[in-house]
N, C-alpha and C positions, 0 to 999 in steps of 0.2 A: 731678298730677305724679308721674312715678312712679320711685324710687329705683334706683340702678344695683346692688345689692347687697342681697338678702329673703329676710337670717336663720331659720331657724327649726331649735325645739331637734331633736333627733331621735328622743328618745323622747317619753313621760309623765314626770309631776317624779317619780315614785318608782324611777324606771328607770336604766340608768346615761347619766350626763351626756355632753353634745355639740352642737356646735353646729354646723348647716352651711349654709355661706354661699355659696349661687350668683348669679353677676353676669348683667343683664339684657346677650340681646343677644350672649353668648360662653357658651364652651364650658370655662367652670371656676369653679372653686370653691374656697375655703378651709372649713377644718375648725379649729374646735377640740374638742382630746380627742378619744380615742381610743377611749369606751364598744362597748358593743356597736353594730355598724353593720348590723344584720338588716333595718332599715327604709329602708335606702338601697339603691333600684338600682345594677347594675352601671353603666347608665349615670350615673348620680350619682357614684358611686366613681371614675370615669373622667375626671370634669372636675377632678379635685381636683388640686391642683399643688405646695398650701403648708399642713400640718399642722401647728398649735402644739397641745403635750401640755402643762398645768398642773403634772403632775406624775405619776408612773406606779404607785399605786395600782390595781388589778385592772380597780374601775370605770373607770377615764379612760384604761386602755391593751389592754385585751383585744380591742380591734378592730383592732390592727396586724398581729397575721396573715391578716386577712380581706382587709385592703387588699394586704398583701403580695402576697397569691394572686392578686389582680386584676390585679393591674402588671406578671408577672412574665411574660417574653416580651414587653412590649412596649417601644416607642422611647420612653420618657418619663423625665422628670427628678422627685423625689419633695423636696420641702423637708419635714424635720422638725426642728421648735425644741421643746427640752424643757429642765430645769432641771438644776442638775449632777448626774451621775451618769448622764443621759441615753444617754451613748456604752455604758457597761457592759451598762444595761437591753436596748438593741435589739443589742446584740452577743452578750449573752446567748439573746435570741431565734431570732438566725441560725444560731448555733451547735447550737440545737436541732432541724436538718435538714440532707441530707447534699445537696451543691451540686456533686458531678459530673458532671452534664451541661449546666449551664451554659453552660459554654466553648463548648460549640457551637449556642446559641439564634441566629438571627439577627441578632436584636434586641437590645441591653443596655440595658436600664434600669437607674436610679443612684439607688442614696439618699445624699441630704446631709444630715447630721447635724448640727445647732447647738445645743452648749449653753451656755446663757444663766449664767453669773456674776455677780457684782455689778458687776463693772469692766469685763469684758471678755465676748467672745462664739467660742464655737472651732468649726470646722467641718472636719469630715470629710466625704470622699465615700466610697461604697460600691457599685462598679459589681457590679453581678451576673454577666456572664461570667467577673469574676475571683474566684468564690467569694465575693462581698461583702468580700472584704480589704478593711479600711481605708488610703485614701490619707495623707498628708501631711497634718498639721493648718494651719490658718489661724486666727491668730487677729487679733482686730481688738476696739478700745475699744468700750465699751457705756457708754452715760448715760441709757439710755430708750426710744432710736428702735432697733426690731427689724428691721423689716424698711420697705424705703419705694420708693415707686415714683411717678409722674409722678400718677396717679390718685387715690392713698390711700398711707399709712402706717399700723403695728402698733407700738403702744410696748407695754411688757410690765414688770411689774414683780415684784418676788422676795419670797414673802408667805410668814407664817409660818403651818404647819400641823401640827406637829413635823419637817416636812421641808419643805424649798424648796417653794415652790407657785404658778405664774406665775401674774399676773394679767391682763389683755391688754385691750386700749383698738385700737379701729378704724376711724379716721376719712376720710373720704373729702374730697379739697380742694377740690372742688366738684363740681357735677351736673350735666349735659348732657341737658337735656331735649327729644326730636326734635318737631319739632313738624310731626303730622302732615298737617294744613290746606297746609302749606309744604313736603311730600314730590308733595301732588295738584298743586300750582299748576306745579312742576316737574317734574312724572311724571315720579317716583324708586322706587325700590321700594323696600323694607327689606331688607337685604342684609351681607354682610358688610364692604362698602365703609364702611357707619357703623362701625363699630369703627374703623377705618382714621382716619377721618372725626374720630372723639371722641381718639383718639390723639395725632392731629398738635394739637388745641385742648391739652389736656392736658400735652402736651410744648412747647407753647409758640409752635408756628413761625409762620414770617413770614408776616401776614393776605394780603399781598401773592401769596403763592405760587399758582403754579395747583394745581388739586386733579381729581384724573379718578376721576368716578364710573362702574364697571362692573358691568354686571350678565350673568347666569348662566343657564342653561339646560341641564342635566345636563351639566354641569359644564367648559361650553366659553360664550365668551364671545360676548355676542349682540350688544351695545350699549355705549354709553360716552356719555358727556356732560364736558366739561370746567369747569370754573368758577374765580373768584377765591377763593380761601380761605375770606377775609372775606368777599365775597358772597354764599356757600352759609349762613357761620354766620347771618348776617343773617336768612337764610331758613326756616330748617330747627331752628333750634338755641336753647333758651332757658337762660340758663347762671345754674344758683344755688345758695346754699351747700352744700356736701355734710353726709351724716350721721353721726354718729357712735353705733359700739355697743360699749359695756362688756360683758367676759364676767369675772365673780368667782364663785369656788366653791372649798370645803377649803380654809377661814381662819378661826382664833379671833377674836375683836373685840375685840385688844388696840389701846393709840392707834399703834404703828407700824405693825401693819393698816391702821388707820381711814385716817390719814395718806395713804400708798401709794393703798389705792384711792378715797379721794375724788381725787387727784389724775389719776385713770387716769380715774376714768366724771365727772368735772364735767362737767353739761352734756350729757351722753349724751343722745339721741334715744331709745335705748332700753339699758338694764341691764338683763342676765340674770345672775341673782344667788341663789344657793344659799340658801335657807332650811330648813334641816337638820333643825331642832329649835320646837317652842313654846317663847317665853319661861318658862312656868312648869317647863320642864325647861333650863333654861340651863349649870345645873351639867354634866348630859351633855354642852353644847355646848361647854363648857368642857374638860371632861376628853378631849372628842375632835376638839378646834378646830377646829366648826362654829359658823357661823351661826344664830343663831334667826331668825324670821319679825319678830319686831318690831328687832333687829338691822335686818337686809335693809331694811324699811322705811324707819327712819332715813336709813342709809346712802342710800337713790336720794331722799329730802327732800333733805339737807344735802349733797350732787352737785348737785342740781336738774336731776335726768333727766326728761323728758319722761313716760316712761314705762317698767316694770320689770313683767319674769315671773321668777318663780321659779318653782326647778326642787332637784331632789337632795334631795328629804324622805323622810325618816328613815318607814321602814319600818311604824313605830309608829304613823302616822299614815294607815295604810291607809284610814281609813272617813271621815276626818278633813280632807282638803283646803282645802276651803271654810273650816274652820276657821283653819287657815293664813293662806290670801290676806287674810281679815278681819283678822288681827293686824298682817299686813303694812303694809295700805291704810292700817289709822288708826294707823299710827308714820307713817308718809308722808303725811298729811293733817293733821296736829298741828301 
């Protein structure tokens, strides 16, 4: 069975951190942090829709002029969630190029800016024809749920690193698995009509409804089949719990840490989780509130995650890896 959403980080663990998350089946992607983005294609950069930043340290934000440059000229809409302060930082960035000829792209693409509070959540837009001026703030209550959609929700949590530092939880509400034995019996093809297809399940509607499956031939319509809702799911579709993946990185292992993210990755299918430091250098992880490797460990036992990578080690630790993961495994195997 194969998952609608297959994570992976973007660099090596000693590189700068990131996580990018393409869904099976469509033409996008979520991104956590903002590290360097050199190992993602343009086309990867492309599907991205919805970027949550932890927090904008060098590492987790020097890929936002990379994406900028990719966006710009075309018709697309840009979500960034970061922690407070987040409006200064990318405003700061804007201001660092000069946007006179803007006004005349055909296209306007818009960033929206959310940052995340304890209470509350505030969003700016920032269309590019208008020199990226910010619009009108919005603001709206926060207790957890970041962002949510019919499919999956983002809760996010606000962790201590000497600065704000999101934590972020991404669970999907269930799986929709095609089942393709049940595409040949009905010669269906794979097509963009399944999104369509997973859509209307997801959002709930009446099994009762008819549903028209169409299909394509550069890019003019050749075919169509109709069916009952519930009769195609019956067929085609095998529906089961969705997954969930914890993203934690730049947090001391204080208990309002701990607190915060055992309640973000409990239960995680998979936690990707910073281990900065070895135990026997803790102090450093202390004095620069990181994680250690037997931290990390702990922490995805007492979640009871499935399974956990670590990523963001400490520099120090060049020749060292293996070493790492091994302190890891046996705090998480204890």
């Amino acid at each position: 069975m194969r998952p609608s959403f297959h994570p992976r980080l973007i660099n090596d663990p000693f590189s700068d951190p990131g996580l990018y998350i393409p869904f099976l089946y469509e033409k996008r992607a979520l991104l956590f942090d903002l590290g360097e983005l050199n190992s993602l294609s343009s086309k990867d950069l492309l599907k991205i829709d919805h970027v949550f930043v932890t927090h904008t340290h060098m590492d987790h934000f020097i890929g936002f002029d990379m994406i900028l440059r990719i966006f710009l000229g075309r018709e697309k809409v840009l979500h960034l969630f970061g922690p407070p302060g987040i409006f200064s930082h990318v405003e700061g960035k804007l201001a660092g190029y000069t946007w006179n000829l803007v006004s005349e792209y055909e296209n306007n693409f818009v960033l929206k800016i959310t940052e995340v509070n304890e209470s509350n959540i505030i969003t700016k837009s920032y269309p590019c024809r208008e020199g990226f001026r910010a619009g009108d703030a919005i603001t709206e209550t926060f207790s957890g749920l970041l962002y949510d959609t019919p499919a999956f929700n983002i809760e996010a949590a606000i962790l201590d690193h000497r600065v704000p530092c999101l934590g972020l939880s991404l669970t999907e509400n269930f799986y929709i698995n095609i089942i393709k034995e049940g595409l040949k019996r009905l010669r269906l093809e794979i097509g963009p009509w399944i999104n369509q297809f997973k859509k209307a399940l997801y959002d709930k509607s009446d099994m009762n409804e008819p549903f028209l499956v169409t299909w394509k031939e550069k890019g003019n319509i050749v075919g169509e089949k109709r069916f009952i809702l519930g009769d195609l799911a019956h067929e085609i579709a095998l529906i089961s719990p969705g997954q969930k993946i914890a993203y934690i990185t730049d947090v001391i292992d204080s208990p309002e840490n701990r607190l915060k993210i055992l309640k973000l990755a409990m239960g995680a299918d998979h936690l990707f989780i910073e281990a900065a430091f070895m135990d026997r250098d803790r102090d450093s992880a202390r004095k620069k509130h990181h994680l250690t490797a037997r931290e990390a460990g702990e922490i995805a036992r007492n979640a009871g995650v499935k399974r956990f990578t670590l990523f963001h080690f400490s520099p120090r630790y060049s020749h060292g890896a293996e070493e790492i993961q091994k302190e890891a495994m046996e705090a998480f195997q204890k």
